[in-house]
N, C-alpha and C positions, 0 to 999 in steps of 0.2 A: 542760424542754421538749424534743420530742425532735423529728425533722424524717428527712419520710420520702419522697422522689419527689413532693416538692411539698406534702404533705401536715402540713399542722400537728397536731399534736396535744397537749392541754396536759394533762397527767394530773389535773387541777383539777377539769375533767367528770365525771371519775366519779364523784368527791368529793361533788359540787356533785349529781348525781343520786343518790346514796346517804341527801342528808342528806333526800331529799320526802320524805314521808309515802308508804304504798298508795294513797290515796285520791287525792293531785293524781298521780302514777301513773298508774293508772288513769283519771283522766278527760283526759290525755294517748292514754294507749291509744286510746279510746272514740273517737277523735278519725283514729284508721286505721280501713282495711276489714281485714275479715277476716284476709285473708293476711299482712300486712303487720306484724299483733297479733299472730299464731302467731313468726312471725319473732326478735321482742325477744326470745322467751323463752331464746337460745339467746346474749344478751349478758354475761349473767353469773348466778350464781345469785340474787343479786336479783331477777332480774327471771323467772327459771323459772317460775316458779307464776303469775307477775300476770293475763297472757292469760286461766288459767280462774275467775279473782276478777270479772272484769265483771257488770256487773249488765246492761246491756242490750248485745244482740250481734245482727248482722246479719249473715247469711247468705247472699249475693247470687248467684246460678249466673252470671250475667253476668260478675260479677267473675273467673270462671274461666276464660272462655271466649279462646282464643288471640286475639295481637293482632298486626294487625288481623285483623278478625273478618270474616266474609264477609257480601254481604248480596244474598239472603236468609242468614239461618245454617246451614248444612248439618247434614241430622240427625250424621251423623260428628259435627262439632265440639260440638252439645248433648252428645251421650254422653260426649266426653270432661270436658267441665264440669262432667254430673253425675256421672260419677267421684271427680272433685274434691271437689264437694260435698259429697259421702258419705262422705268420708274426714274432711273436717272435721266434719261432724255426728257424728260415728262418736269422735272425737279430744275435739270439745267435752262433749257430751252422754253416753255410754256408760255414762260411769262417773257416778253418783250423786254431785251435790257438797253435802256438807256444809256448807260452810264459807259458799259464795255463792249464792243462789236468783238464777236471773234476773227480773228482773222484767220484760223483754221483751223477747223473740225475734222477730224479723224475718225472716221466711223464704220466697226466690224460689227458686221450683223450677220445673223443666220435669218434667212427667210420661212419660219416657220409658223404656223397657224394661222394669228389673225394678225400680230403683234405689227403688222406690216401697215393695218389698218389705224393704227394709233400713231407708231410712229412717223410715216409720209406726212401727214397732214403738219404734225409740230417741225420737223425738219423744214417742209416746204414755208410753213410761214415765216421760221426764223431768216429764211433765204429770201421771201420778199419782200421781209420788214427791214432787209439788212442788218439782219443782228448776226447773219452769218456771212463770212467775204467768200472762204474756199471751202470747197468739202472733200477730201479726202476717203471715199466708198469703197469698204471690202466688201462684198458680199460671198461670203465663205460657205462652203459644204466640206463636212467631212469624212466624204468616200474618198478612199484612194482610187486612181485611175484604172487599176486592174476591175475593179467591185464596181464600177459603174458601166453599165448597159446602156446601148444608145436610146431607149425609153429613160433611162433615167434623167441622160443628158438636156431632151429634148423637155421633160417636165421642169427642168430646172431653167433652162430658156423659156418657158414660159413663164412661171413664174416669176422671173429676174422682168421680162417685158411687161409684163402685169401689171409692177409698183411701177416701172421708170411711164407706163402711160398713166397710171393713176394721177402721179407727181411728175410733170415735166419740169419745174422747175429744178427737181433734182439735176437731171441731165446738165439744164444751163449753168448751176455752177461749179460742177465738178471739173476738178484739176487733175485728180487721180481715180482713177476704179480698176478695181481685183476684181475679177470675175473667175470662178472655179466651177467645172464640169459642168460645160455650157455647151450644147452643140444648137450653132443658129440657123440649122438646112431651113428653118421656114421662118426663118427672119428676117431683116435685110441690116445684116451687121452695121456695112460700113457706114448706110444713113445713120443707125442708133450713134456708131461712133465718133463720126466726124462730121456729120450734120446738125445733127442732133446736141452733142456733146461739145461748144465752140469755143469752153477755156481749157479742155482736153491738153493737160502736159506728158501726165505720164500714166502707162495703161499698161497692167499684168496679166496676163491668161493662163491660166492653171487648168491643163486639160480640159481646153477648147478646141471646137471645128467647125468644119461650115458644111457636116456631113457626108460620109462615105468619101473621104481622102480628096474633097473638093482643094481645088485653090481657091486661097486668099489673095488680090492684087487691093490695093491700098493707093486711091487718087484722092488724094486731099489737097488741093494746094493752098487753100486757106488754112487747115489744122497749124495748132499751134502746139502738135503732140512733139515733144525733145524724145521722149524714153517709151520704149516698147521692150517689153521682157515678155516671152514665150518660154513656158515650161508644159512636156508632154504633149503637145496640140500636135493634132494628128491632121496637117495640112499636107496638101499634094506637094503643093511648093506655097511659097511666099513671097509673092510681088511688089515690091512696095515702087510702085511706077512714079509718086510724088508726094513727098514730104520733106519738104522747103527747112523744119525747121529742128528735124530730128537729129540730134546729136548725137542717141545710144541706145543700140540693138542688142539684147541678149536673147538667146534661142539655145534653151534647155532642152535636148532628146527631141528627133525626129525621127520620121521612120520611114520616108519616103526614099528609096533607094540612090536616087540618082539627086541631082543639085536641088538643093532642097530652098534654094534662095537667090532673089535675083534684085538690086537693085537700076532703077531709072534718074530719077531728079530728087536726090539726097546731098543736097552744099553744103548741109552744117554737120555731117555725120562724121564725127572724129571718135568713138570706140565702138569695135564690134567683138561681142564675145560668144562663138560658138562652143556649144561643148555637148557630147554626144559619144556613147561608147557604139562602136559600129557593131552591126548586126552581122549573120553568114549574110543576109542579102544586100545589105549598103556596096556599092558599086566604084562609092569614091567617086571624087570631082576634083575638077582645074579650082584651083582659088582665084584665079587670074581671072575667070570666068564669072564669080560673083563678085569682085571687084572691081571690076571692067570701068565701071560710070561713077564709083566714087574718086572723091579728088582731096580730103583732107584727113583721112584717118590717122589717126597719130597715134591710139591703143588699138590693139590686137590680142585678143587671149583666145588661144587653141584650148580646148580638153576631149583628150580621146579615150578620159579614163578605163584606163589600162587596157584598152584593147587595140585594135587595128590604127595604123593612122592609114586617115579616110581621105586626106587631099593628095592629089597624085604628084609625081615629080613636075617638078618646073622650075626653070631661075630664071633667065633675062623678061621673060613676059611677065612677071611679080615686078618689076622696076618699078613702071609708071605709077601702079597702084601704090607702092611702095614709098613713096619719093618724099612724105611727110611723115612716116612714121617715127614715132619718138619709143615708142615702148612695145618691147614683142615678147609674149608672155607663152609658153609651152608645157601646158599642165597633162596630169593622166599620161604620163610617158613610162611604160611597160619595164619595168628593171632590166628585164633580160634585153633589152631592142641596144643595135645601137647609136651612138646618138651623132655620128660625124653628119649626118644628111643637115641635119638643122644647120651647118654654115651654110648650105645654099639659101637658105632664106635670109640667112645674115649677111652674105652677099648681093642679095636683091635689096637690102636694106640699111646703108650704107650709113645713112641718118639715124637711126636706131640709137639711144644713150643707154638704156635701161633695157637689158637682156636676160631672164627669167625662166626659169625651166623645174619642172613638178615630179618627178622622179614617183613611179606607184610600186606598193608594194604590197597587200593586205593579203593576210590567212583568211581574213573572214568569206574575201572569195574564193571560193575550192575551183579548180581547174577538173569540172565531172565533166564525165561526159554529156551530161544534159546540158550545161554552159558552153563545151564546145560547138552543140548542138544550135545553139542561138545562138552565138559569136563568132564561131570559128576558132580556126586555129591563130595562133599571133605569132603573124611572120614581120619576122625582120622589114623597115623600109630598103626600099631597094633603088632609093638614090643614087646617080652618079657624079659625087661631089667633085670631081676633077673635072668635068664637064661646062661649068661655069664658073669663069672666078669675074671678079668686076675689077674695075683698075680705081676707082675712086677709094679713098682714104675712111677709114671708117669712123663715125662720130662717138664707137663705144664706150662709158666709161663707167658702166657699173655690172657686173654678171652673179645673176645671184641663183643659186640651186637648193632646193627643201627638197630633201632625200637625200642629202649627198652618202657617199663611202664611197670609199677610195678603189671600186671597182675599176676595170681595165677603160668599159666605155667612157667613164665620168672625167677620169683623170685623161685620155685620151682627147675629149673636148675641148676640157679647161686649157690644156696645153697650147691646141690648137688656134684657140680664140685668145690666150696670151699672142701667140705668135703673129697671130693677123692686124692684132686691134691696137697699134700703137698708142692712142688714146686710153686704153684703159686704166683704173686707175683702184677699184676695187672690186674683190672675189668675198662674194658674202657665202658661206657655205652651211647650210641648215641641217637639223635632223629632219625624221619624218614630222608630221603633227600627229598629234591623238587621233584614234581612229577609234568613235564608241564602239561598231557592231565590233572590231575587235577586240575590245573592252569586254564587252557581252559574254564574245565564245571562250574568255579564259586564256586567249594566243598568248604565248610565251614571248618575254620581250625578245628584240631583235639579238641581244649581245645574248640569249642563252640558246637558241634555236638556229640563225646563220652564225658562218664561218667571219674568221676578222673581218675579211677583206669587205663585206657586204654590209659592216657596221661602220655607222657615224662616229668619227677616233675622239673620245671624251675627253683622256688624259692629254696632260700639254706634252709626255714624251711622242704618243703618235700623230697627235697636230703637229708638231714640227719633221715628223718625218716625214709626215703629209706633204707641208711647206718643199720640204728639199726637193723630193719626187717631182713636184708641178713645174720648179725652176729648175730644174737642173739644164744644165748646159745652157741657162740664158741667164747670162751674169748682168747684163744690163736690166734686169728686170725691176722696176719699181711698185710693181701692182703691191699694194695691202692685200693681204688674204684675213678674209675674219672669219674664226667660226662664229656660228649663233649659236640658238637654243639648245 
């Protein structure tokens, strides 16, 4: 053992790293970014070659970028990144590997200057020498959606068309593409992404359109897209009239007033997660109505964080749609609302096991009147849960709430859905989670700023008074009640 300004070293390590195999190795490696995996190679000659053995490699321009990093990011500092990047892409890929095919590449790029012109060409031939299977393509900007101009949008659409016509080959083997403030009024999208793109699985749009509040319909019935996630895209509506083999819809902020979504021939679509704080002009919709032609959904996640809920009443028309749902999730629910309306959707859903609900609370949003301005006021649902009950037995057997205190609404619920759910069998009951921007402004925690009743009961003397409150007068009752975090 030798000892060095503190520093132990037992020559046994090397030893001890000599006897793994490539393979645990490597799935060590896999386990750094990028730069970090270029670095070992320079430990010993062991380890020289391992970095270009990887079978899956991610290439992140983020990762390059100096630290800290500024915000916004300065074009200056992107260029320097993709500098970087292009050295690694240049160092991994150039050379033809024999030895290791990746089987997927991971690849964040900003599309800046020329660097697009270096790296298409090595990407594209790694893809037809088959040194690469799948590609994984962000291509990222970093305006937020408020700072971008429909000129900016429509520069960045070209651009983005620019390299995919340069390099087709990219298109054919991509699996995944992010695409961020893209507006494609003089494109023709859905060729780029479903014609064009034919091992297409799963696709992200980060403040995308298809120009001045157009619709998007989506007829692919060859696509083999499962996952489409929409954040900020400013579409009129969204049609997806046929995709045979899409499993899962997310759709982050719309702004379209009225039904902002309509599916046709969706068979494999088992979770849909909307989430959207409503504006004064959102109009609200039937869910019945966007649900109508699917037939297997079995997740469900509402978020209306914290403002209006945006689906109108209904209960026996939610049946059908209903009839596989395994998991119904109720995020962005307003502290003050109350919450008995949701058993009519837990009586339209009678299969349901896993029943989930997000309680909102933040200081960091101030109730000015400029937010009422844009939001409105947030009025109470105005459900008539006596109006619908089902006569079928409910599959319930786990209810779990983040945000809980033993407020009138909360405990009023829990009771409620003891009472109905024979089946149940546990009440998980959470605090809030952390909330940075309230982190930021300094907000006083909950137990110094609200009154008991509106805090999560830390001590095991108000957990159990908790307990009493929920059961009381139901002596049969065997439900576990857990708090969490």
């Amino acid at each position: 053992m030798e000892q060095n300004k503190g520093y132990v070293h037992n020559s046994d390590d090397e030893d001890r790293f000599s006897m793994l195999t490539d393979d645990i190795l490597l799935s060590i490696l896999g386990r750094l970014d990028i730069t970090m995996a270029a670095r070992t190679s320079v430990l010993s000659t062991r380890w020289k070659h391992l970095p270009w053995l990887l079978r899956e490699l991610t290439i992140d321009v983020k990762r390059f970028l100096s630290v800290p990093s500024s915000n916004p990011i300065e074009l200056e500092h992107m260029d320097e990144a993709m500098a970087s990047l292009t050295k690694a892409i240049t160092s991994f890929l150039a050379t033809p590997r024999s030895e290791a095919t990746i089987k997927r590449l991971q690849l964040k790029l900003y599309l800046v200057n020329s660097y697009s012109d270096v790296i298409g060409p090595i990407v594209s031939q790694a893809i037809d020498t088959g040194s690469v299977e799948d590609l994984d393509l962000a291509i990222v900007d970093e305006k937020e959606p408020d700072d971008c101009s429909d000129e900016d949008m429509i520069q960045q659409a070209r651009t983005v068309d620019s390299f995919f016509s340069a390099y087709p080959s990219v298109l054919h083997c991509l699996t995944k593409l992010s695409l961020y403030n893209v507006c494609f009024a003089k494109w023709d999208l859905h060729h780029i992404l479903f014609d064009c793109c034919k091992q297409l699985q799963h696709l992200c749009l980060f403040n995308c359109d298809a120009g001045g509040l157009s619709a998007w319909e989506i007829q692919a019935p060859d696509s083999k897209l499962r996952v489409l996630e929409l954040n900020f895209c400013c579409l009129g509506k969204l049609g997806v009239l046929c995709l045979p083999k899409l499993e899962r819809l997310c759709w982050d902020t719309w702004i379209t007033p009225k039904r902002p979504l309509s599916f046709d021939v969706v068979p494999s679509l088992k979770e849909l997660n909307l989430v959207c704080g409503a504006t004064i002009d959102h109009q609200g919709f039937m869910l019945s109505e966007i649900l109508r032609d699917t037939t297997a959904i079995h997740s469900l996640i509402l978020n209306f964080q914290g403002e209006r809920i945006w689906i109108k009443p209904e209960g026996e028309q939610l049946c059908t749609a209903f009839n596989k749902l395994r998991k119904l999730s109720l995020h962005g629910i307003f502290v003050e609302f109350d919450l008995l309306w949701m058993m009519v959707l837990l009586e339209a859903a009678p299969s349901v096991e896993i029943f989930d609900i997000e309680i909102w609370e933040h200081p960091c949003i101030v109730d000015t009147e400029g937010r009422r301005q844009t939001f409105g006021e947030r009025t109470n649902p105005s459900w008539k849960v006596a109006e619908f009950k089902s006569c079928k037995e409910w599959l319930l057997k786990e209810f779990q709430i983040t945000g809980f205190s033993p407020m009138e609404q909360q405990m009023t619920l829990i009771r409620a859905v003891m009472q109905r759910a024979s089946n149940l069998r546990t009440i998980v009951l959470n605090d809030y989670q952390p909330c940075d921007y309230c982190e930021e402004i300094g907000a006083l925690p909950r137990c110094e700023r609200l009154p008991p009743e509106r805090v999560f009961p830390k001590g095991k003397g108000e957990q159990e008074t908790t307990v009493e409150q929920l059961v009381r007068d139901m002596p049969d009752c065997n439900v576990q009640i857990i708090f969490g975090n």
